[in-house]
C-alpha positions in Angstrom: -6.0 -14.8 1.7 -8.6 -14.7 4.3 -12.2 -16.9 4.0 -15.4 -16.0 5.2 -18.3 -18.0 5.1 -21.8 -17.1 6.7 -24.9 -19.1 7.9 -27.6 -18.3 10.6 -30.0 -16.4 7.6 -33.4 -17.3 7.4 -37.1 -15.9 7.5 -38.8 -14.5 11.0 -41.6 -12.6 11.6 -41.2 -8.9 13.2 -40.0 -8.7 16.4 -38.2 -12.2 16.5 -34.8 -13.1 16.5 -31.6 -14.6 14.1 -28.1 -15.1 15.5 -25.6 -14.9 12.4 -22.2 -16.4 12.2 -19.0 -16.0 10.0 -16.5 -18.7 10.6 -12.9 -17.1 9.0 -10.1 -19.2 7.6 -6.9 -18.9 5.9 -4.7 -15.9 6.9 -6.4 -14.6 9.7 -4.0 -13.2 11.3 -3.5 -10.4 9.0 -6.5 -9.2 9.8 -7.4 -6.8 13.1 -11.3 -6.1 12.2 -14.1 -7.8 11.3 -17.7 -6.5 10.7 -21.1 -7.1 9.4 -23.1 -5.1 6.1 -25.9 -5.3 4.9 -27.9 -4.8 1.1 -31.4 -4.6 0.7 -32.9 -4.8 -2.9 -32.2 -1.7 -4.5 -30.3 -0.1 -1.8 -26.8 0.1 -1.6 -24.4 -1.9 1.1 -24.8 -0.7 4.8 -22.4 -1.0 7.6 -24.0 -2.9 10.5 -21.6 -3.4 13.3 -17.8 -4.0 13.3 -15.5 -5.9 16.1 -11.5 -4.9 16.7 -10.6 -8.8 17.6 -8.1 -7.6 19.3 -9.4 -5.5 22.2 -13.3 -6.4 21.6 -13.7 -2.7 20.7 -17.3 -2.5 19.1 -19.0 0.1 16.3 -22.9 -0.3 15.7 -24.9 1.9 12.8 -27.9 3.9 14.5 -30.5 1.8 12.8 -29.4 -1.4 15.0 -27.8 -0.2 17.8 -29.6 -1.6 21.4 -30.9 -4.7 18.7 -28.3 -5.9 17.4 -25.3 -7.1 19.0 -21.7 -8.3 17.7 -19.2 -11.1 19.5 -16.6 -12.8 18.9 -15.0 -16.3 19.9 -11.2 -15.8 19.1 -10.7 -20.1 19.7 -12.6 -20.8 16.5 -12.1 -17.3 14.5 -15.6 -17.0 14.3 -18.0 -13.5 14.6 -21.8 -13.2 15.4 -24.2 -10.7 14.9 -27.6 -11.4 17.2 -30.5 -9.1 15.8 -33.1 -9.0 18.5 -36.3 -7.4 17.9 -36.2 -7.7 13.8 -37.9 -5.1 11.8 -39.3 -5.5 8.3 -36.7 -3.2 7.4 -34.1 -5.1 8.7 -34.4 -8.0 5.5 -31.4 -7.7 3.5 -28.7 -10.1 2.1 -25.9 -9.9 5.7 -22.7 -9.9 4.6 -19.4 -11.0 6.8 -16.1 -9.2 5.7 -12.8 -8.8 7.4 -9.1 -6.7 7.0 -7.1 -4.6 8.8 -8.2 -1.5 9.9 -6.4 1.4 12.0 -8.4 0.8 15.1 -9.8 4.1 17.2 -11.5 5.3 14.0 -14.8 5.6 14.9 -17.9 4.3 13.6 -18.2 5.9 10.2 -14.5 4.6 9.9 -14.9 1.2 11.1 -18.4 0.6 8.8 -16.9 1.6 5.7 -16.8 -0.5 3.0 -14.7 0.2 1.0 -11.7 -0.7 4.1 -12.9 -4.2 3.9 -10.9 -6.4 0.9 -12.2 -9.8 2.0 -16.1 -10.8 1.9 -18.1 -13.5 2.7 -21.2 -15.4 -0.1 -23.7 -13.5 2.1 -26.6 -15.2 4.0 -30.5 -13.6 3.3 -32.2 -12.6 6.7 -36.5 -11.9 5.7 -38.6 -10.5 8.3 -42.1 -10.5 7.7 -45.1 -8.2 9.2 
């Protein structure tokens, strides 16, 4: 079993910034990618961005890409996602999740959910007007 667990939510107002972070225990290394989504009320679950651990390689849905911006630091298994520039649009319920995922897929590949078995709580991100 692999544990997620996400902090860094909180409220800004448009154009401001949030750096989230998921911090992953347990069996980590049977895992290969990790990657942020997203759900907005009354909207289903969006892919965000999505990190290969082991090569860095990176996947970023259109609506964040050049804002948003996904790392990793491999010595305490733990992933970020800085949003730059938030949007109104952007508010959602973030949501860390992790497996193991034949790399080279693409972004479509890389972002889907349903790929991903283990999930974080979630952390709320609000941007205001």
């Amino acid at each position: 079993q692999v544990q997620l667990v996400e902090s860094g939510g909180g409220s800004v107002q448009a154009g401001g910034s949030l750096r989230l972070s998921c911090a992953a225990s347990g069996y980590t290394y049977s895992t290969n990618c990790m990657g942020w989504f997203r759900q907005a009320p009354g909207k289903e679950r969006e892919g965000v961005a999505a990190i290969y651990t082991a090569d860095g390689i990176k996947y970023y849905a259109d609506s964040v890409k050049g804002r948003f911006t996904i790392s990793q630091d491999n010595a305490k298994n733990t992933v970020y996602l800085q949003m730059n520039n938030l949007k109104p649009e952007d508010t959602a319920m973030y949501y860390c999740a992790a497996d193991r995922i034949p790399a080279y897929g693409g972004t479509k590949w890389s972002l889907a959910q349903a790929r991903y078995n283990y999930w974080g709580q979630g952390t709320q991100v609000t941007v205001s007007s």
